[in-house]
PyMOL commands that place a pseudoatom at each C-alpha (Angstrom):
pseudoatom trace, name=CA, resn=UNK, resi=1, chain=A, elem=C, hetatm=0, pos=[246.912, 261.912, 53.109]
pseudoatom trace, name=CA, resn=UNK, resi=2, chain=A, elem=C, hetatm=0, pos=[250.034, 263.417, 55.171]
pseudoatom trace, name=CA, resn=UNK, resi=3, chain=A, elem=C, hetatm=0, pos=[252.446, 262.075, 57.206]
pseudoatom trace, name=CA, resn=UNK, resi=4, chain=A, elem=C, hetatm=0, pos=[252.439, 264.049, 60.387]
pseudoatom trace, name=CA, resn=UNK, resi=5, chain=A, elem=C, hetatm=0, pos=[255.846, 263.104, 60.513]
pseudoatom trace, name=CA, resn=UNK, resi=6, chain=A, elem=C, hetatm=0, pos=[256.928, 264.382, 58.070]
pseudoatom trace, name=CA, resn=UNK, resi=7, chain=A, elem=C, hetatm=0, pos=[256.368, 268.506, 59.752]
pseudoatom trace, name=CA, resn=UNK, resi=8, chain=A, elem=C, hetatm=0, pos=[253.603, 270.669, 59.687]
pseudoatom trace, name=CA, resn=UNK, resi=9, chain=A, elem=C, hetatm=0, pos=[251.520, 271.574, 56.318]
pseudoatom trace, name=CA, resn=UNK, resi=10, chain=A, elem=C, hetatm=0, pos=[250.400, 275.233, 57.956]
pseudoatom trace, name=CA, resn=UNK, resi=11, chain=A, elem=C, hetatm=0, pos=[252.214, 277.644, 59.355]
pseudoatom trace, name=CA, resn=UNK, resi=12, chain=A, elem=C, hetatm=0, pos=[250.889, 280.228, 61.483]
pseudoatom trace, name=CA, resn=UNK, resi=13, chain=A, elem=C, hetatm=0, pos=[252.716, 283.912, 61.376]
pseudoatom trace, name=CA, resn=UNK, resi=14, chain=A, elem=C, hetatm=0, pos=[252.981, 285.951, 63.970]
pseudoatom trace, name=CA, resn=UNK, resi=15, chain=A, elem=C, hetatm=0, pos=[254.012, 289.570, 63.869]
pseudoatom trace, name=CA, resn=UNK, resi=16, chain=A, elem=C, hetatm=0, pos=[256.021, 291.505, 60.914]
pseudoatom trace, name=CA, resn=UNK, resi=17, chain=A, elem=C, hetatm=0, pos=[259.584, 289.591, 62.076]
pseudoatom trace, name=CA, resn=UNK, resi=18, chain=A, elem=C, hetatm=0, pos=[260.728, 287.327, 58.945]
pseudoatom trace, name=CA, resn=UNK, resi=19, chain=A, elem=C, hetatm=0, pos=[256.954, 287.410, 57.253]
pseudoatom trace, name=CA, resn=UNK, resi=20, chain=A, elem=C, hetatm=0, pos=[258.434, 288.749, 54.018]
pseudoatom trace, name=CA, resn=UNK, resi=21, chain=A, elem=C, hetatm=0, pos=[261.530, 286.040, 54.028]
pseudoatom trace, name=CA, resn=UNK, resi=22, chain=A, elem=C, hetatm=0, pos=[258.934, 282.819, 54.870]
pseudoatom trace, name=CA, resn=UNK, resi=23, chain=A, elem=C, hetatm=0, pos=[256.237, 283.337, 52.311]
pseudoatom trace, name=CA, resn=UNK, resi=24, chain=A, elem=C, hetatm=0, pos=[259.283, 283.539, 50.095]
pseudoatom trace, name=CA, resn=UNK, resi=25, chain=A, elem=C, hetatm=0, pos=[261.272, 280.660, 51.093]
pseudoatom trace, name=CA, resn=UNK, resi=26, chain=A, elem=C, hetatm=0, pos=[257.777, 278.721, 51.007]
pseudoatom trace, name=CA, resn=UNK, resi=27, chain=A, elem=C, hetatm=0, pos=[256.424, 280.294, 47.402]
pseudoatom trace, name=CA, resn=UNK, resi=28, chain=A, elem=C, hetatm=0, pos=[257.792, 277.078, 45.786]
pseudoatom trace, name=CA, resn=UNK, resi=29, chain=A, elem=C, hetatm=0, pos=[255.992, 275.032, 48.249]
pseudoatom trace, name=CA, resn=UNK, resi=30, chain=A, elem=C, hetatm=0, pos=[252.217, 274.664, 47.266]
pseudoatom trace, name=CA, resn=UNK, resi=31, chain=A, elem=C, hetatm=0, pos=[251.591, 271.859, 49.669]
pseudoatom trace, name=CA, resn=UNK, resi=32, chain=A, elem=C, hetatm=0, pos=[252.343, 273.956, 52.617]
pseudoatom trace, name=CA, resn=UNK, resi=33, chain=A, elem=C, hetatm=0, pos=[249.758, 276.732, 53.725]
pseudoatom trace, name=CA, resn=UNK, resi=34, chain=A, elem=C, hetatm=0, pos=[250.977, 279.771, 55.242]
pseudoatom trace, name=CA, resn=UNK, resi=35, chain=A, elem=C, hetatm=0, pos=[248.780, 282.275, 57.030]
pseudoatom trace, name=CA, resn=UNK, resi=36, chain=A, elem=C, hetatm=0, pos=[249.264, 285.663, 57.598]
pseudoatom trace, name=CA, resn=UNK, resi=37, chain=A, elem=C, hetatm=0, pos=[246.171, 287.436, 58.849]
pseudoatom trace, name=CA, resn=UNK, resi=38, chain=A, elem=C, hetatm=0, pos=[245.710, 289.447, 62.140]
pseudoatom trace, name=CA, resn=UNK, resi=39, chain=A, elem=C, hetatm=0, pos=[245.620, 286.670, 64.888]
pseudoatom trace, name=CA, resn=UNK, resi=40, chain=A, elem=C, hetatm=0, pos=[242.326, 287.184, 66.639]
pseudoatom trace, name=CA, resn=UNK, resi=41, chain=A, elem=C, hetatm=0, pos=[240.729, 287.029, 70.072]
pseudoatom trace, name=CA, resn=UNK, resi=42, chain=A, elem=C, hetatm=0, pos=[238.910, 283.882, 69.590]
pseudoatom trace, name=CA, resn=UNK, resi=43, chain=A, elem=C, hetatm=0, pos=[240.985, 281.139, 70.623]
pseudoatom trace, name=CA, resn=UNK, resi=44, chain=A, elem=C, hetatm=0, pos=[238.476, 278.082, 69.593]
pseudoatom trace, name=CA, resn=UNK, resi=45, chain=A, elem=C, hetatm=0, pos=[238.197, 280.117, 65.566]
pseudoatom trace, name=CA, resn=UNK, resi=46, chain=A, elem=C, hetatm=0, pos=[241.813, 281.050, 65.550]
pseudoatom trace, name=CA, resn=UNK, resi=47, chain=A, elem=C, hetatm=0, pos=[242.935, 277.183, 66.048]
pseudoatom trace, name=CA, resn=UNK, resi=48, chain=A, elem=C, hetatm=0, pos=[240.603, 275.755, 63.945]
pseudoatom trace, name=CA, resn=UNK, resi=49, chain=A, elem=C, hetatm=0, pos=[242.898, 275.539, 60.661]
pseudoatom trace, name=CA, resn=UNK, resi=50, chain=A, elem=C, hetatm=0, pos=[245.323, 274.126, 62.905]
pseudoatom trace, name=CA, resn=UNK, resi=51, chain=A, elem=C, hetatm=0, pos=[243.881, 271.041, 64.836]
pseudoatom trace, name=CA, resn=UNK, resi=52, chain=A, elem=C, hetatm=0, pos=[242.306, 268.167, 64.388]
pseudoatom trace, name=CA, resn=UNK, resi=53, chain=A, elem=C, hetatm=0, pos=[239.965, 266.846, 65.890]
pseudoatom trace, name=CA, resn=UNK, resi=54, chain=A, elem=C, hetatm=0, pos=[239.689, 262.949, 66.860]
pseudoatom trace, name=CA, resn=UNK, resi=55, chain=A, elem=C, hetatm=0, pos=[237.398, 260.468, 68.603]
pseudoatom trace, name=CA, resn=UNK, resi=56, chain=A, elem=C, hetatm=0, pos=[238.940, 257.599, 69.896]
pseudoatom trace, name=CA, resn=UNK, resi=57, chain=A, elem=C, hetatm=0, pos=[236.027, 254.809, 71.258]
pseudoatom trace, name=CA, resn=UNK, resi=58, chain=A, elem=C, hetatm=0, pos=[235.961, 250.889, 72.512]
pseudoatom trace, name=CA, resn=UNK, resi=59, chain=A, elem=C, hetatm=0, pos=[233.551, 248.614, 72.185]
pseudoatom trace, name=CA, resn=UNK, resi=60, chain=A, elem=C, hetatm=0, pos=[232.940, 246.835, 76.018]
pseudoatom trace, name=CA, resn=UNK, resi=61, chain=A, elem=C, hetatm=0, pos=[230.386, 244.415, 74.483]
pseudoatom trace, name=CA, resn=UNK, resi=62, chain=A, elem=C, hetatm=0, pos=[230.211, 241.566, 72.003]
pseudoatom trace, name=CA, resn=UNK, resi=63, chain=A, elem=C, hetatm=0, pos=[226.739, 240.782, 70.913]
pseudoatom trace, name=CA, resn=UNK, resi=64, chain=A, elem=C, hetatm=0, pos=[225.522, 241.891, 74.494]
pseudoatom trace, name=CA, resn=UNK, resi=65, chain=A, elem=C, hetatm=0, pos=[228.347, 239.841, 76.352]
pseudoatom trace, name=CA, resn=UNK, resi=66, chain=A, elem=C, hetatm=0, pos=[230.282, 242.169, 78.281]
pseudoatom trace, name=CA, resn=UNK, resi=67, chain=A, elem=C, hetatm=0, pos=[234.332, 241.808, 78.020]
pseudoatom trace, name=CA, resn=UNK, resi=68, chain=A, elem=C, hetatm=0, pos=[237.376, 242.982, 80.257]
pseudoatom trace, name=CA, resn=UNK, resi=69, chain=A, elem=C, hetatm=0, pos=[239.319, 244.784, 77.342]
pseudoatom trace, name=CA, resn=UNK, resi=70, chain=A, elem=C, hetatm=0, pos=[238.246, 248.336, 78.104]
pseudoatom trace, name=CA, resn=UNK, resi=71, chain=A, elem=C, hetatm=0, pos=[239.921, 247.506, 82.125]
pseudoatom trace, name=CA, resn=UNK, resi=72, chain=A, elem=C, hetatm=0, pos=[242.452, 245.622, 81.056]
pseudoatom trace, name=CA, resn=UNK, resi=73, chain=A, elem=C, hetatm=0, pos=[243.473, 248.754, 78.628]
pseudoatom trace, name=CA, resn=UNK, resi=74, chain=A, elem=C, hetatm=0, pos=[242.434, 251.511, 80.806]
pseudoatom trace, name=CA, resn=UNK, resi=75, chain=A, elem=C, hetatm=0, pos=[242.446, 250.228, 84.494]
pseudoatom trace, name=CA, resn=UNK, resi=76, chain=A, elem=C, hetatm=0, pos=[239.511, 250.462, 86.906]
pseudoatom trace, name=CA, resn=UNK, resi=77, chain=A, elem=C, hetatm=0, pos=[236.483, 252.895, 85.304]
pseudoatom trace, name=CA, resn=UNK, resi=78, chain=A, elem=C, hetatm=0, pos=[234.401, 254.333, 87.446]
pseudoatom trace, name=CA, resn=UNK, resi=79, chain=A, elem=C, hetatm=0, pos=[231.360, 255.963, 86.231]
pseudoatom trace, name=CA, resn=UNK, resi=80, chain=A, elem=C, hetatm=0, pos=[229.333, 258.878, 88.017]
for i in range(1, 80): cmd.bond("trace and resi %d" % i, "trace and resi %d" % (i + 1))
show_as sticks, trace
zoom trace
């Protein structure tokens, strides 16, 4: 597993700028990903590589006895 902290393991390229001097500065880097295709129209396909996608939930019960954490974390919740 990465650490995000550590920079990004894809890099998108854009255009015909400093294409040629990238994928050589990162030939010696396996780990890293570069992509060079025609960017397309599709927004949702063309970030797909690049994202990641995370659910994030909280449990408001115990064995059917409702608890305060998800207000106490979150505030008032209003539903509807």
């Amino acid at each position: 597993q990465t650490d995000p902290t550590k920079g990004s393991q894809r890099i998108r390229l854009i255009g015909d700028g400093e294409t040629d001097a990238t994928i050589k500065a990162m030939a010696q880097t396996p780990e890293i990903a570069v992509y060079r295709q025609p960017v397309t129209s599709a927004g949702r396909l063309e970030m797909l590589p690049f994202l990641r996608e995370q659910a994030v939930t909280m449990t408001a019960h115990r064995f059917g006895t409702i608890n305060d954490l998800p207000q106490r974390a979150l505030g008032d919740i209003h539903f509807g």
